[in-house]
C-alpha positions, -999 to +999 in steps of 0.1 A: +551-396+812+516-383+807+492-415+787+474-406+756+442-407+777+453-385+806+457-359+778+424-361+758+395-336+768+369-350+790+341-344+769+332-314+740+306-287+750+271-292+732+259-255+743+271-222+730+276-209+767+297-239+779+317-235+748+329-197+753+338-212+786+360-236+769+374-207+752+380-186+784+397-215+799+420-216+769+428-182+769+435-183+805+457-215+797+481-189+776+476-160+799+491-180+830+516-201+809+533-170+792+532-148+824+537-174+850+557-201+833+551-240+834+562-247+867+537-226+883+507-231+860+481-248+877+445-260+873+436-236+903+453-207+887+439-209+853+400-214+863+403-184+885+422-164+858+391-175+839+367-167+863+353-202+867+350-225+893+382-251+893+349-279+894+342-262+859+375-266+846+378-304+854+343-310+839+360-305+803+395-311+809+412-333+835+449-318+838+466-288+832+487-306+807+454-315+786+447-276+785+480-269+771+475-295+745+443-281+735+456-248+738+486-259+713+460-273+688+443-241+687+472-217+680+481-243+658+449-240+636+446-201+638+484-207+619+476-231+593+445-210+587+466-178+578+493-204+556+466-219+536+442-188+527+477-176+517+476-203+497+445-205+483+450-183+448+484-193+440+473-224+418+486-200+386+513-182+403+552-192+394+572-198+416+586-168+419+558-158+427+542-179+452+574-189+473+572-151+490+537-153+494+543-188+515+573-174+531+554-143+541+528-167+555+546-188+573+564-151+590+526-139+594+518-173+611+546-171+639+532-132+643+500-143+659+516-150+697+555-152+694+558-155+733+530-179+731+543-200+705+576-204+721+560-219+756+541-242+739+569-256+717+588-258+751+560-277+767+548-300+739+582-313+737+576-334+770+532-335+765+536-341+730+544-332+697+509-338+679+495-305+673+539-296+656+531-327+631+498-318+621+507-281+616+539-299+594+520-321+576+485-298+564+520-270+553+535-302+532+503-313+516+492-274+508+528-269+491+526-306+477+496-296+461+513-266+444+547-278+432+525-307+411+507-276+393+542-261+388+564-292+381+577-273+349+591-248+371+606-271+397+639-293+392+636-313+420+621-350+408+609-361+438+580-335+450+571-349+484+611-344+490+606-306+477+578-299+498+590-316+528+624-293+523+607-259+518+587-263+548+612-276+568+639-251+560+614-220+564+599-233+596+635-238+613+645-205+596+612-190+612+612-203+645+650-195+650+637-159+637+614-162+670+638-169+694+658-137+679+628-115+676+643-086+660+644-111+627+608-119+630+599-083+617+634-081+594+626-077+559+662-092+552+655-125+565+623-127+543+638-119+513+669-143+521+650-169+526+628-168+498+660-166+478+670-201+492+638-216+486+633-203+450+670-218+444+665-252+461+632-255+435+649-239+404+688-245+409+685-205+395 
């Protein structure tokens, strides 16, 4: 098993130049890891699908499994980032309003790199799971956040209960929606799934 240390980034880059190279490396990460698989990943591979030296590459990060974890945080935050500006001007919204909007979100989110996202839930699962739980617990506090402005609307008591149950039953819904990708893009699904969530909240 991989220690917290072995996975933690050598050091941050202070210079514009030496952080697009970061970036490259990162992309390269996903290039080689969707393409070649895990197994055949390797430091070697990914700085030359970069284009930098494999010296480079170990300057910043000193495995390939710390380069997936960065990677995962990453395609993490470019998600949360669609979820919460989703989010952002629903404070007045009922719930019949605002649960598609999330729902649609959360669909949108697991747009972004499908093949992507399914390696990296793979891999985290024996690096670790810290990027999954932070992802889970910014979506809990954004619809946490929202059911307290709506509590007149909602019939569940408990809110962090509600808000840990809508996330957690669109996020399986949605993944399970990846590994079948003709319901990623199913307009069926979406609306089915909204209808579950609006009567969890409502009992309607």
């Amino acid at each position: 098993m991989t220690s917290v240390e072995q996975l933690r980034p050598r050091k941050s880059p202070a210079q514009s130049r030496s952080a697009q190279m970061v970036e490259d490396l990162l992309d390269a990460t996903a290039r080689v890891l969707v393409r070649d698989g895990w197994d055949k990943a390797s430091t070697n591979r990914i700085a030359k699908t970069a284009g930098v030296s494999v010296g480079s590459l170990y300057q910043y990060f000193p495995n390939k499994e710390a380069l997936v974890l960065a990677l995962a945080r990453r395609h993490g935050e470019e998600m949360l980032a669609i979820f919460v500006q989703s989010a952002a001007n629903l404070a007045n919204e009922p719930l019949s309003v605002a649960v598609p909007v999330f729902v649609r979100a959360m669909l949108e989110a697991h747009r972004v790199d499908p093949d992507l996202h399914l390696t990296l839930l793979h891999q985290l699962l024996s690096v670790g799971l810290e990027p999954v739980d932070d992802i889970m617990d910014a979506s809990k506090r954004v619809v946490r956040q929202y059911l307290e402005l709506r509590r007149h609307e909602v019939r569940v008591q408990d809110l962090d209960a509600a808000a840990w149950m809508c996330v957690t039953i669109v996020d399986s819904v949605v993944h399970a929606a990846v590994l079948d990708r003709r319901r990623l893009d199913d307009p069926v699904i979406e609306r089915e799934l909204c209808a579950v969530v609006l009567r969890y909240l409502t009992g309607s």
